[in-house]
DRENTOR-399421 format. One record per residue (C-alpha): x, y, z; residue number from 1. Coordinates in steps of 0.2 Angstrom, whole numbers, m for minus. Example, Ala and Ser with C-alpha at 12.3 -4.5 7.8 and 13.67 -1.06 7.14 Angstrom:
<pts>
      x      y      z   nr
     62    m22     39    1
     68     m5     36    2
</pts>
This chain:
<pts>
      x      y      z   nr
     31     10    245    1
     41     25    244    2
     59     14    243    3
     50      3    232    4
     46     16    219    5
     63     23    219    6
     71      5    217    7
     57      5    201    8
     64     21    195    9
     83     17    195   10
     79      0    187   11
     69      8    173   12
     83     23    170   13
     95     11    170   14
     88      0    156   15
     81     14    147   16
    101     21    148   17
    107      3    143   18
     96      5    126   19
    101     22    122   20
    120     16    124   21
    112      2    112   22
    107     13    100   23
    120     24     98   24
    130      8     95   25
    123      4     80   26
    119     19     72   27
    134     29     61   28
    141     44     66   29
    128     56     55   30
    113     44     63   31
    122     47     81   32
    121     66     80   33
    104     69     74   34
     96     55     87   35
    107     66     99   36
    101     83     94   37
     82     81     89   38
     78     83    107   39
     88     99    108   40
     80    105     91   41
     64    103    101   42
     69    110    117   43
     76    126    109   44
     68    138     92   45
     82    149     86   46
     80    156     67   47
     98    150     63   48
     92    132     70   49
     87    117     58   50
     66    116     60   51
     65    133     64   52
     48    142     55   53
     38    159     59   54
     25    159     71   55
     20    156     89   56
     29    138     86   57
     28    128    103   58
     43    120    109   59
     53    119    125   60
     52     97    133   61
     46     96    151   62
     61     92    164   63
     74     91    150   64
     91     98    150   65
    104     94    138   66
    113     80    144   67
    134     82    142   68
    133     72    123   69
    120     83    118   70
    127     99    123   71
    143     96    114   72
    133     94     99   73
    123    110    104   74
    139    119    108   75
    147    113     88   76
    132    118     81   77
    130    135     87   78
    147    137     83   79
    145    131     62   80
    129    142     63   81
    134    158     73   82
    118    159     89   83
    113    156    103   84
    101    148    111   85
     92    154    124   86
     87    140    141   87
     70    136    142   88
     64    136    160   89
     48    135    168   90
     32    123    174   91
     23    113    162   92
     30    116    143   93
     21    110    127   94
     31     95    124   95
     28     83    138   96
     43     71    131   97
     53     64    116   98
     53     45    114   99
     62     33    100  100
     51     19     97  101
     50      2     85  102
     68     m6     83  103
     79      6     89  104
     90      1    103  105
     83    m17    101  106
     94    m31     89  107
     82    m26     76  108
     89    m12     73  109
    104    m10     60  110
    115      3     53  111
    100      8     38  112
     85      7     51  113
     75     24     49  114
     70     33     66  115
     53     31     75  116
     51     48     87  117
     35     51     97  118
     33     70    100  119
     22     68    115  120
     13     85    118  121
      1     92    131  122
    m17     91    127  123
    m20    111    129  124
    m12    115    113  125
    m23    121    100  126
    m26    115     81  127
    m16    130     76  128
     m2    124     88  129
     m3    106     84  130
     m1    114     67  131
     14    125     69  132
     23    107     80  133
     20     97     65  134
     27    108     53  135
     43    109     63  136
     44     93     64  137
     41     91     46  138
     57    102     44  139
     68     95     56  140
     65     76     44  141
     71     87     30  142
     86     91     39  143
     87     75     46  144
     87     68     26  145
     99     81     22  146
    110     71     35  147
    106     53     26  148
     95     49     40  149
     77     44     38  150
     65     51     54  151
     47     49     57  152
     37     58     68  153
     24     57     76  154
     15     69     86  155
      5     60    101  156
     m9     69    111  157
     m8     65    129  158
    m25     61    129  159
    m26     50    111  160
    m27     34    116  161
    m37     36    132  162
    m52     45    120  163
    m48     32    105  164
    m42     45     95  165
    m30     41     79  166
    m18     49     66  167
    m20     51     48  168
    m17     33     40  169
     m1     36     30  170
     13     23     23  171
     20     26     43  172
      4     31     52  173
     m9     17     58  174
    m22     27     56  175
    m37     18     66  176
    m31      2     61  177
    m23      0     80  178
    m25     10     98  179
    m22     m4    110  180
     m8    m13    100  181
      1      2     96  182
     m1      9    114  183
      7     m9    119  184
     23    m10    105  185
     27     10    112  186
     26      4    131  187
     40    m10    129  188
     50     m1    114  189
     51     14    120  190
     70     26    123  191
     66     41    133  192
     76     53    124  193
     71     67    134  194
     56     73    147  195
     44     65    157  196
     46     46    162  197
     32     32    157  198
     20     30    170  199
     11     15    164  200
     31      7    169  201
     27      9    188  202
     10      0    189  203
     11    m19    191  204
      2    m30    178  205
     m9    m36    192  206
    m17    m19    195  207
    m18    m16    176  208
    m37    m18    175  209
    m40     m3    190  210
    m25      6    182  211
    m32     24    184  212
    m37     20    203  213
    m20     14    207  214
    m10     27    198  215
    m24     39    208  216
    m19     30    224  217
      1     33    223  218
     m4     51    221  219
    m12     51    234  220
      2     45    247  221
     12     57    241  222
     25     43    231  223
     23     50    214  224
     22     69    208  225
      9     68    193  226
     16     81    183  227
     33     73    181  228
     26     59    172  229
     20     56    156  230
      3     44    157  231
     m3     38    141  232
    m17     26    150  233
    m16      9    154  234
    m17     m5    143  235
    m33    m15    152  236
    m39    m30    143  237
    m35    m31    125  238
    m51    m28    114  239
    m53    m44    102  240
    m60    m32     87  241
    m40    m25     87  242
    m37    m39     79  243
    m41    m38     61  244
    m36    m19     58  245
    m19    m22     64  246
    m16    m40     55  247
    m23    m28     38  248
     m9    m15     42  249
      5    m27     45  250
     m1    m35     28  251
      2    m17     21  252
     16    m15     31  253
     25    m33     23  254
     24    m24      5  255
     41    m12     11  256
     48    m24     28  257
     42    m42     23  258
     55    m46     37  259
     49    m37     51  260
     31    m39     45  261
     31    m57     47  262
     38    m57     64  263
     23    m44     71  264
      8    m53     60  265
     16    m70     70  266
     14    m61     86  267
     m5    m55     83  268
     m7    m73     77  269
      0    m80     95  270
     m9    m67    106  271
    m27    m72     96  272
    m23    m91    102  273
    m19    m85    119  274
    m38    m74    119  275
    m47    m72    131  276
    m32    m74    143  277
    m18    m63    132  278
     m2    m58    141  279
      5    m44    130  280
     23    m44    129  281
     22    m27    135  282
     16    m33    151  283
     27    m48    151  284
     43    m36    151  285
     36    m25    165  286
     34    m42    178  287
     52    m41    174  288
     57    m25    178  289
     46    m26    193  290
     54    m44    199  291
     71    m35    195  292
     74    m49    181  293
     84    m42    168  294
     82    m57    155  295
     82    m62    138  296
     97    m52    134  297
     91    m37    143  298
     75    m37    141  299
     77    m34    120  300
     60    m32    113  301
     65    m41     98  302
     72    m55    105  303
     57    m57    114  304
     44    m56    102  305
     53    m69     95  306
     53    m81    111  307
     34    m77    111  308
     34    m84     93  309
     42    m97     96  310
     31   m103    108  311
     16   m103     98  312
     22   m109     82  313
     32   m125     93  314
     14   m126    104  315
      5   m129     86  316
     19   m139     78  317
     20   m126     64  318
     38   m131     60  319
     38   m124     42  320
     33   m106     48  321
     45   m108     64  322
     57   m110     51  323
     54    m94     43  324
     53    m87     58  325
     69    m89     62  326
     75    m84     44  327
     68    m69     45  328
     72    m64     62  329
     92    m67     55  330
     88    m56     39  331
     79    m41     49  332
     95    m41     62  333
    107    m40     46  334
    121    m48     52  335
    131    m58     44  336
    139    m72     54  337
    146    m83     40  338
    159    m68     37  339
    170    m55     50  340
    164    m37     48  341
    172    m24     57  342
    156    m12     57  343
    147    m29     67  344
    139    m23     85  345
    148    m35     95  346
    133    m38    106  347
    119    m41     93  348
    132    m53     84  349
    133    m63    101  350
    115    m63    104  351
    113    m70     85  352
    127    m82     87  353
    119    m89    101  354
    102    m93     91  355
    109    m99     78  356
    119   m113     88  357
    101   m117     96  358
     95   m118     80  359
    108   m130     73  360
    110   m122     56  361
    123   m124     47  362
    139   m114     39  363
    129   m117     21  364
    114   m108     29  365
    122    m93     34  366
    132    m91     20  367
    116    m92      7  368
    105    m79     19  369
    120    m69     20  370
    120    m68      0  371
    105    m61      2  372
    111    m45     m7  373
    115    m56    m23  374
    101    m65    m22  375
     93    m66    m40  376
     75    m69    m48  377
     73    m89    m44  378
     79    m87    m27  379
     70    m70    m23  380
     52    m77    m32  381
     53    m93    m19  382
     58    m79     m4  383
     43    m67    m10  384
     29    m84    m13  385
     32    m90      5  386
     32    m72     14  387
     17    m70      6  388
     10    m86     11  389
     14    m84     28  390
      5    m67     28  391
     m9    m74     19  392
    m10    m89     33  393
     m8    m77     48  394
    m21    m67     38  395
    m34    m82     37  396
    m31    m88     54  397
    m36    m69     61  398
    m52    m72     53  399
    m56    m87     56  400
    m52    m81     75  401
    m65    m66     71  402
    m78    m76     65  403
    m77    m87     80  404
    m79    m75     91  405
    m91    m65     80  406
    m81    m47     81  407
    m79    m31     72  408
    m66    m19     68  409
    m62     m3     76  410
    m53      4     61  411
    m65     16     53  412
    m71     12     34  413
    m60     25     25  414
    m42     18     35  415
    m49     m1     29  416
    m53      5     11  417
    m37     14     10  418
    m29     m4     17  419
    m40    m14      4  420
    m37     m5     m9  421
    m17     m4     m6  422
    m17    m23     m5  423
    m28    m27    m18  424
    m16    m17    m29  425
      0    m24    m22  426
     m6    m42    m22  427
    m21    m48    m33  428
    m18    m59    m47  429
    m28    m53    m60  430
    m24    m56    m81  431
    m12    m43    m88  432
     m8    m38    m73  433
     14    m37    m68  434
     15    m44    m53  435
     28    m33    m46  436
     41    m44    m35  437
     47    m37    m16  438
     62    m26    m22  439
     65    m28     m3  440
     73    m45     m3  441
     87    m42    m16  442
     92    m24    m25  443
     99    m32    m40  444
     89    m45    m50  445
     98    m40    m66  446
    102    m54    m78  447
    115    m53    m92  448
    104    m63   m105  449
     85    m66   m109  450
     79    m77   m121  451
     60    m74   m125  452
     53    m90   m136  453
     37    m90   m146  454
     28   m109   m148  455
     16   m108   m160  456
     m1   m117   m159  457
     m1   m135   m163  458
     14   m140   m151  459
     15   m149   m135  460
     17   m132   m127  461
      2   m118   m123  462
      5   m109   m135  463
     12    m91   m132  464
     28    m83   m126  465
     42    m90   m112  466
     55    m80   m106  467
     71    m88   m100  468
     86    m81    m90  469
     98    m90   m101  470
    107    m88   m117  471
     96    m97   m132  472
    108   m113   m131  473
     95   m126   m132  474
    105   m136   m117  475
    103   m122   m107  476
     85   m120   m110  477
     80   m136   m111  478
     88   m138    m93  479
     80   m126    m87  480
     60   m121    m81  481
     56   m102    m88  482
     54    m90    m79  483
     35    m83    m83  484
     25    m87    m98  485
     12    m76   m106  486
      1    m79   m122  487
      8    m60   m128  488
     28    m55   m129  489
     22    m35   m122  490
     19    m45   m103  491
     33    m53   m103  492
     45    m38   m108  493
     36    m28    m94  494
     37    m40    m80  495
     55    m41    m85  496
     58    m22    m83  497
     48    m17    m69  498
     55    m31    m59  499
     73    m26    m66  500
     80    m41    m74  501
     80    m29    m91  502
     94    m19    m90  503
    103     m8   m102  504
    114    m21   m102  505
    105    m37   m103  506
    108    m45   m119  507
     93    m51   m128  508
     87    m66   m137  509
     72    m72   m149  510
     67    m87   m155  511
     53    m95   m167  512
     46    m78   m165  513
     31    m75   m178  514
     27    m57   m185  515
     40    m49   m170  516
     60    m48   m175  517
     75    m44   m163  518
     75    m26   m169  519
     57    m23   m163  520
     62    m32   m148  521
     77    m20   m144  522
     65     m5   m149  523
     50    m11   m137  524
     62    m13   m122  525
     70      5   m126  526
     54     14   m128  527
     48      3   m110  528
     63      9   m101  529
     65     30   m109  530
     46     33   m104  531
     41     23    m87  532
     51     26    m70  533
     56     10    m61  534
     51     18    m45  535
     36     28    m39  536
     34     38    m24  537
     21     25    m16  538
      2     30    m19  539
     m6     42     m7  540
    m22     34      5  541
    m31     50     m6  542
    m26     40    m25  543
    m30     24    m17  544
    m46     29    m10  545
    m52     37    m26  546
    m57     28    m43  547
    m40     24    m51  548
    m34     32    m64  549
    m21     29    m78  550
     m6     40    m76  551
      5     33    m90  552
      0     23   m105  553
     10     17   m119  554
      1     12   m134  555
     11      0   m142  556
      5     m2   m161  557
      9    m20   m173  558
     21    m28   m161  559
     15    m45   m167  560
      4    m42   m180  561
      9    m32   m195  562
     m1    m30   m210  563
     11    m19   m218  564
     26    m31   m222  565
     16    m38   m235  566
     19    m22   m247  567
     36    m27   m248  568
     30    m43   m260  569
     15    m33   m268  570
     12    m16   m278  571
     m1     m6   m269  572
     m9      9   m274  573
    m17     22   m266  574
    m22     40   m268  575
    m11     49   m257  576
    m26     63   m255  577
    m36     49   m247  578
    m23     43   m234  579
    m33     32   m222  580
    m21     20   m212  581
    m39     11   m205  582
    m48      9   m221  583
    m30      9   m234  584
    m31      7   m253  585
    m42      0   m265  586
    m46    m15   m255  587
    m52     m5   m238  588
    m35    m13   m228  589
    m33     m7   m209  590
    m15     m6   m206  591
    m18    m11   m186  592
    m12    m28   m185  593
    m10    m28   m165  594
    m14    m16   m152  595
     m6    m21   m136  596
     m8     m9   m119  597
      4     m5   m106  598
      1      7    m92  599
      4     10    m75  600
    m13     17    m63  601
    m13     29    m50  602
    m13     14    m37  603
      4     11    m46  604
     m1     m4    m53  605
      6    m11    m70  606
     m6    m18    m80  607
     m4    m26   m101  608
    m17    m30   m113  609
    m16    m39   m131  610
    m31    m33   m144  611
    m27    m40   m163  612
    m37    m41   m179  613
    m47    m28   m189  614
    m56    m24   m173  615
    m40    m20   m163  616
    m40     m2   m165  617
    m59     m1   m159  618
    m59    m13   m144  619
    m43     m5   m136  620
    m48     13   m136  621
    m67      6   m130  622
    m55      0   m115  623
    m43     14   m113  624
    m59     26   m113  625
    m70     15   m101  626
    m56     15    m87  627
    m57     34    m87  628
    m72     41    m76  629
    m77     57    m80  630
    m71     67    m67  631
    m51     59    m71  632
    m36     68    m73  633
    m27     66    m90  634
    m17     54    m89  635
      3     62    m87  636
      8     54   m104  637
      1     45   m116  638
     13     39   m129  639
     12     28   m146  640
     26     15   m151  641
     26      9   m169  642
     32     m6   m176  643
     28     m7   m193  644
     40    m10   m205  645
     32      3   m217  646
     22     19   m215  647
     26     18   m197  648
     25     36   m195  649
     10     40   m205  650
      1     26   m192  651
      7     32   m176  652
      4     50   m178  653
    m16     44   m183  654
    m17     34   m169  655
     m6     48   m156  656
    m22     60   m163  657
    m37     48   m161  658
    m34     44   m145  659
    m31     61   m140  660
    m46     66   m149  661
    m56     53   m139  662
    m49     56   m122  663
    m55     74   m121  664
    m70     69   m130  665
    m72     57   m112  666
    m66     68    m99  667
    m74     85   m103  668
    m92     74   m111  669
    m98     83    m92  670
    m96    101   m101  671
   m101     96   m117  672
   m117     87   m112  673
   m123     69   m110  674
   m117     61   m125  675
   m105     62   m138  676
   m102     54   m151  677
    m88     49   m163  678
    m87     40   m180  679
    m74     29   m188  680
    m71     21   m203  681
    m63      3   m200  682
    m60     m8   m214  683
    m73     m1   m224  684
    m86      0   m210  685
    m90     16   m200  686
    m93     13   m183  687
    m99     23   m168  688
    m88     27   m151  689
   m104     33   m140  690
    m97     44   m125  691
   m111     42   m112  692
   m112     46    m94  693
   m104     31    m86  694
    m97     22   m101  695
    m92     21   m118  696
   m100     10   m131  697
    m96      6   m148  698
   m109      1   m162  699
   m107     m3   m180  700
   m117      9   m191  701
   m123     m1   m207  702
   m132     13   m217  703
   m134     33   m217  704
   m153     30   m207  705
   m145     20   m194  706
   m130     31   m194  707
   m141     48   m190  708
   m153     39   m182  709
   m141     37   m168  710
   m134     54   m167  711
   m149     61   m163  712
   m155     49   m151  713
   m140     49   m142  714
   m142     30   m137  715
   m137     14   m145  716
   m146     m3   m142  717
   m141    m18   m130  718
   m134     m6   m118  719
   m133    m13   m102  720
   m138      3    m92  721
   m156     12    m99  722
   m157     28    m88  723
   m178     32    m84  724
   m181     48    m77  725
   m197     42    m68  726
   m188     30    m59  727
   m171     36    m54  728
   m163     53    m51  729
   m147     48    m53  730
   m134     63    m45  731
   m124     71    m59  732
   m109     71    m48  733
   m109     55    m46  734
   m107     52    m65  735
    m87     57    m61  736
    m82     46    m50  737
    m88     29    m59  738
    m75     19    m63  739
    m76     m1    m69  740
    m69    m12    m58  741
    m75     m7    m41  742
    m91     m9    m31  743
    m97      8    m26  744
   m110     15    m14  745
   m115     33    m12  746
   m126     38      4  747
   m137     53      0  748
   m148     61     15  749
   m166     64     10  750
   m168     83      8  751
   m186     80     21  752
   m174     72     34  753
   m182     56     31  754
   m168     44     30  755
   m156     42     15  756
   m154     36     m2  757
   m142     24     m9  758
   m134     22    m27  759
   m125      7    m30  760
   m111      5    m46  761
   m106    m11    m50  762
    m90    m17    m58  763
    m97    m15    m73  764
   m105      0    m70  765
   m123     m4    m70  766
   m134      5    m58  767
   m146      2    m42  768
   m155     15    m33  769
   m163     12    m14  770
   m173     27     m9  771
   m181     33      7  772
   m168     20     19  773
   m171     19     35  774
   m160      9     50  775
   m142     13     53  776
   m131     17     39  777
   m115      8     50  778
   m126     m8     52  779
   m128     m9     32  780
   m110     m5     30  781
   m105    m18     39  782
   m117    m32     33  783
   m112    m26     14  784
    m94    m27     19  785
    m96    m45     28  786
   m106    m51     11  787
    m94    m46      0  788
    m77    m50      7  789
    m83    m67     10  790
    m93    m72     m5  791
    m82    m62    m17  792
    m64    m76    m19  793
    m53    m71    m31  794
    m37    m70    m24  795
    m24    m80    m31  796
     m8    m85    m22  797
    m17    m98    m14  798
    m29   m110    m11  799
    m39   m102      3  800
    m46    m84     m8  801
    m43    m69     m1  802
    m53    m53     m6  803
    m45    m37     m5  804
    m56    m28    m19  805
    m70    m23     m6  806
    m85    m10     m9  807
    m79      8     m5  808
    m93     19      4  809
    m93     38      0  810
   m107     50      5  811
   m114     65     m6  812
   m113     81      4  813
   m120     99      2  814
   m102    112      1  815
   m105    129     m2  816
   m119    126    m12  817
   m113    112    m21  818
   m114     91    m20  819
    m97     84    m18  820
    m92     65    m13  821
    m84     63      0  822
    m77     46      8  823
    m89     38     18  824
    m83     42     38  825
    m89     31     52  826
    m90     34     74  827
    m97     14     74  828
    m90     m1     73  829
    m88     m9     55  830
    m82    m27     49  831
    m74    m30     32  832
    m75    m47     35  833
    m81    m64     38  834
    m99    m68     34  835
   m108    m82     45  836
   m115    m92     28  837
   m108    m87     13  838
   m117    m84     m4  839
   m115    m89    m20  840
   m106    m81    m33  841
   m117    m77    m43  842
   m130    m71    m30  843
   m133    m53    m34  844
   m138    m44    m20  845
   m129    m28    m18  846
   m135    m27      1  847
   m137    m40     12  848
   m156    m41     19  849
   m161    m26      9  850
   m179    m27     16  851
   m173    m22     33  852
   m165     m5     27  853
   m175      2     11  854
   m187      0     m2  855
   m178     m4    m19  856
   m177      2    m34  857
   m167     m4    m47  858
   m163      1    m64  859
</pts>
């Protein structure tokens, strides 16, 4: 036993040297250094070193000693810096070991893939500790950026997947979305940069189910030394319930690495065909080791995934998604075969060289992936469609895997709404909406002309707008299909800008345009481009799982419609003390042809809407108001463009002012009481805006009794929520988190201890109360979540719905005297998914079997 485990270890430190010579390869010379000195920077705390802060910070790696690369740089950098460091020496110290993980060292990764580090720590440290080593880890990825070089950490308890334990769900952080997966991709991707070696390495697959006797057993005989190994756990029997969480984050995932994501989603997709008798790769490369089988080009953990793949998708004669596979395989290695490079890896190009000829593709192939870069709006819209349907397929079949087997999800309720809310947001189809293309598959979709046509009603054409990527020749347009159509020009302008075929430079074109010139045109796409960023930081799991809210809104006044071109035919008179751009002249005129909206929300989506006739001005600020709940922030800019052709100023700066006036009339209507109300003269009719506790309604005010009447009452008729006071409390502190469009529910714990209450918001806002609940509260979540996500279709990309606008679950607790909302946090199992019998759409129950849980209320 004895020789055997030593011939294990020299096979596992010499493959693990063979991927750190791998990495290095392909890294530049900045990458190089930090990946040699971020074990160092652990190892060692010197106020003159990078991550250095004040406190009792822990550091020192068990085992380690700077290897003769790494005490060079050592040795350069205490040079540039002037210190010393002094050796860390002793027993067990805090970190337990350093480990690169994900693409690096495999022939995924290339010379712009960001760093993957576990910081693997002892599970004695305190919070406080925890604290301090995540702190200085936070700086050394600020010097590591400082360098051009993009580091994550992560810290990992020794003890985290053995207690199911997880991290903070974050654009790099799982979350509970996986434990076992992630355990698995760590065990055969991981580089030992420094500390302890992998335990789990030295127990053979066939043990794996008694893993902890076994690894209690070497012990025993004296062949291992426990404390000079790091022992994560071992990885047992896959639990099916996995599945969904982590096919949700890969989706998440494929919005920044489409790639990559495609390639992991496939790989879930294959081990759920394989259930219950799943052999994870992981465990695959370990019989391997243990045979002493160095395969499949050194056992390279991208090469194979891909094998595995492969497998499957030949096994089920999928030929169109092996297809893609392979394409995206090609694309996430990065390079280019159809040309010489002299920064080319040599051994990755002869890896790929090598699939490729087993593929039998051809010159034309490479050379049109390898143009990726140049890729432009027809070629990248075909690319982004068939990623997605892929995703959306792997998706379907994970469900359809989950419903045969009838599982849950580990992930807890807040990392799925998070997920959710991030893909609903990235991918729903909704009206008005920009759909915002992958800016990962080509970083250039400018074009040098746009031609945006108008076909009136009457034609063979819908009527509306159609954008061309062509110069208005009518040979070129006619031979070509348009690029997006949209019954309103403002759409179409902001699809083309936030997708970044409008440039400063792209010339642009109008024809058969009614109402809208080439000037307005230029103006729009000016006033688009000077006041919303291209780019946003991406939102944060807190803005996702919160009520959106708009944070930039341009209000963009007689685009189309213009009723003030006509003064340039007629005399008009007016009393200049009497100026009022809604009710103008002796004939009551509204100068507010067209309102159309564009704003971008805190889940950073974009979204446009078209309001025209005398009514314009009322309907869009009863929508502007109605997306703001009550506890919202102001939105970061609010900003009025005007096209008229005369008293443009005079009309933006009423409109800049009512909507200002109407904004804080909705966000501070908590402080100011229930309702409040505003009058407006339209057209020569005074109308109503009604700010009430969980919308705003609008009514038209016919004579002084009426007009009074619904001042002091407060309430107006036909509205769809009436509030009785002996039949519902509804919490005040609910009131600011309602916002349209979501499906709300807020748990309450009865003050007597007698179960809890439950307030349910509609989309639209309309209210059901259950009091006095009794049963499980993780039970209901998880019926709710299975009725909506599988009666609820409206997802459009393809012909199979998916739902991604699920029900978010918050819980109203007491905080130094005070009820706050919290999101809703779970311990038991919940699904977000498929329902046994699904339910009409317009069934209406907002809890599945209510009678098992509560008695109802409803207002």
């Amino acid at each position: 036993m004895h020789l055997y485990i030593e011939t294990l270890k020299q096979r596992l430190d010499a493959i693990n040297q063979l991927r750190i010579d791998r990495a290095l390869t392909a890294m530049k010379p900045a990458c190089q250094r930090v990946y040699n000195l971020l074990p160092v920077l652990l190892h060692y705390h010197h106020p003159q070193a990078p991550g250095y802060l004040e406190g009792e910070v822990p550091y020192g790696i068990c085992l380690y000693a700077p290897n003769e690369e790494q005490q060079h740089h050592l040795n350069q950098l205490q040079h540039d810096a002037g210190f010393s460091v002094v050796d860390v020496t002793g027993g067990e110290l805090p970190i337990t070991g350093i480990y690169s993980m994900g693409s690096t060292a495999s022939i995924g990764q290339s010379c712009t893939s960001d760093l993957d580090i576990w910081v693997c720590h002892q599970s004695w440290l305190d919070q406080q500790e925890r604290e301090l080593l995540e702190q200085k880890c936070t700086l050394l990825q600020q010097w590591a950026a400082s360098n051009e070089v993009e580091v994550n950490f992560f810290l990992i308890d020794e003890n985290r997947f053995r207690h199911h334990q997880s991290g903070n769900l974050s654009c790099e952080d799982c979350g509970s979305t996986q434990y076992i997966l992630l355990l698995e991709e760590f065990y055969r991707t991981a580089v030992r940069l420094a500390g302890k070696r992998i335990l789990w390495n030295m127990v053979p697959s066939d043990e794996e189910a008694h893993y902890d006797e076994y690894v209690l057993s070497l012990y025993a005989q004296g062949v291992l030394t426990p404390n000079e190994w790091l022992d994560l756990g071992g990885l047992g029997t896959l639990s099916a319930e996995e599945y969904f969480g982590a096919s949700l984050w890969q989706l998440y995932k494929s919005i920044d690495s489409p790639y990559k994501a495609v390639l992991k989603t496939l790989l879930l997709e294959a081990y759920s065909w394989e259930y219950p008798n799943t052999e994870l790769l992981a465990s695959t490369i370990k019989q391997h080791l243990h045979r002493g089988e160095i395969v499949c080009f050194g056992l390279d953990a991208y090469c194979m995934m891909l094998e595995r793949v492969t497998h499957y998708l030949n096994a089920t004669h999928d030929e169109a998604r092996l297809d893609l596979v392979r394409r995206c395989f090609y694309l996430k290695v990065c390079e280019k075969l159809s040309s010489c490079c002299a920064l080319s890896v040599g051994w990755r190009r002869e890896i790929l060289s090598q699939l490729v000829r087993d593929w039998g593709w051809s010159e034309q192939r490479l050379t049109m992936l390898d143009e990726r870069p140049e890729w432009k709006i027809e070629r990248v819209r075909e690319a982004h469609n068939e990623l997605l349907d892929a995703m959306m397929q792997s998706y379907r079949n994970l469900i359809r895997f989950a419903r045969r087997n009838n599982l849950s999800v580990s992930a807890s309720p807040q990392d799925i709404g998070v997920l959710t809310r991030k893909l609903y947001a990235a991918f729903e189809a909704l009206p008005g909406k920009v759909t915002l293309l992958n800016p990962q598959i080509s970083p250039d979709l400018s074009e040098q002309d746009l031609t945006f046509i108008q076909v009136p009603f009457g034609r063979a054409n819908r009527p509306g707008w159609y954008l061309y990527n062509q110069a208005p020749e009518m040979s070129a347009i006619i031979s070509h299909q348009p690029l997006e159509y949209s019954p309103y020009l403002n759409k179409l302008v902001a699809w083309s800008y936030f997708n970044g075929l409008l440039t400063a430079q792209t010339r642009l074109h109008l024809r058969g345009a009614d109402g809208c010139d080439i000037g307005k045109l230029h103006e729009l796409a000016t006033d688009v481009s000077q006041h919303f960023p291209l780019r946003l930081a991406p939102a944060t799991p807190k803005a996702l799982y919160s009520p959106c809210e708009i944070r930039q809104l341009a209000i963009i006044v007689n685009l189309e419609s213009d009723p003030t071109c006509a003064f340039g035919q007629q005399s008009i008179h007016f009393d200049f003390r009497k100026l009022d751009v809604f009710s103008f002249g002796e004939q009551q005129q509204c100068l507010v042809g067209s309102i159309d909206l564009l704003y971008r929300n805190s889940w950073n989506e974009v979204r446009t809407l078209h309001f025209s006739g005398e009514q314009a001005v009322l309907e869009a600020l009863q929508t502007i108001l109605g997306k703001m709940h009550q506890d919202a922030q102001p939105p970061e800019l609010v900003e009025v463009f005007c096209y008229s052709h005369y008293l443009r100023g005079l009309i933006r700066t009423r409109i800049q002012q009512l909507v200002s006036e109407c904004i804080e009339l909705r966000l501070s209507s908590t402080r100011l009481g229930a309702c409040r109300f505003k009058a407006l003269r339209v057209s020569g009719q005074t109308w109503g805006l009604f700010f009430e506790r969980l919308s705003v309604s609008v009514q038209k005010l016919e004579n002084a009794v009426e007009f009074y009447g619904a001042i002091s009452n407060n309430k107006l008729h036909g509205l769809s929520i009436k509030v009785a006071a002996d039949q519902l409390h509804l919490p005040a502190v609910i009131d600011g988190f309602a916002s349209q469009g979501i499906i709300q529910f807020f748990f309450e714990d009865c003050s007597d201890g007698n179960g809890f209450n439950i307030y349910i918001l509609d989309e639209l806002n309309r209210v059901e109360a259950y009091h006095h609940c009794g049963g499980s509260k993780e039970e209901l979540v998880r019926d709710v979540s299975r009725f909506y996500s599988s009666s609820h279709d409206r997802f459009t990309y393809a012909s199979s719905f998916i739902n991604f606008n699920l029900p978010q679950f918050y819980q109203l607790v007491q905080i130094e005297g005070r009820i706050q909302v919290m999101p809703y946090r779970s311990n038991a199992l919940s699904a977000l998914y498929v329902a046994p019998t699904q339910q009409p759409l317009n069934s209406q129950p907002a809890v599945k079997d209510q009678d098992r849980y509560c008695a109802h209320s409803e207002v």
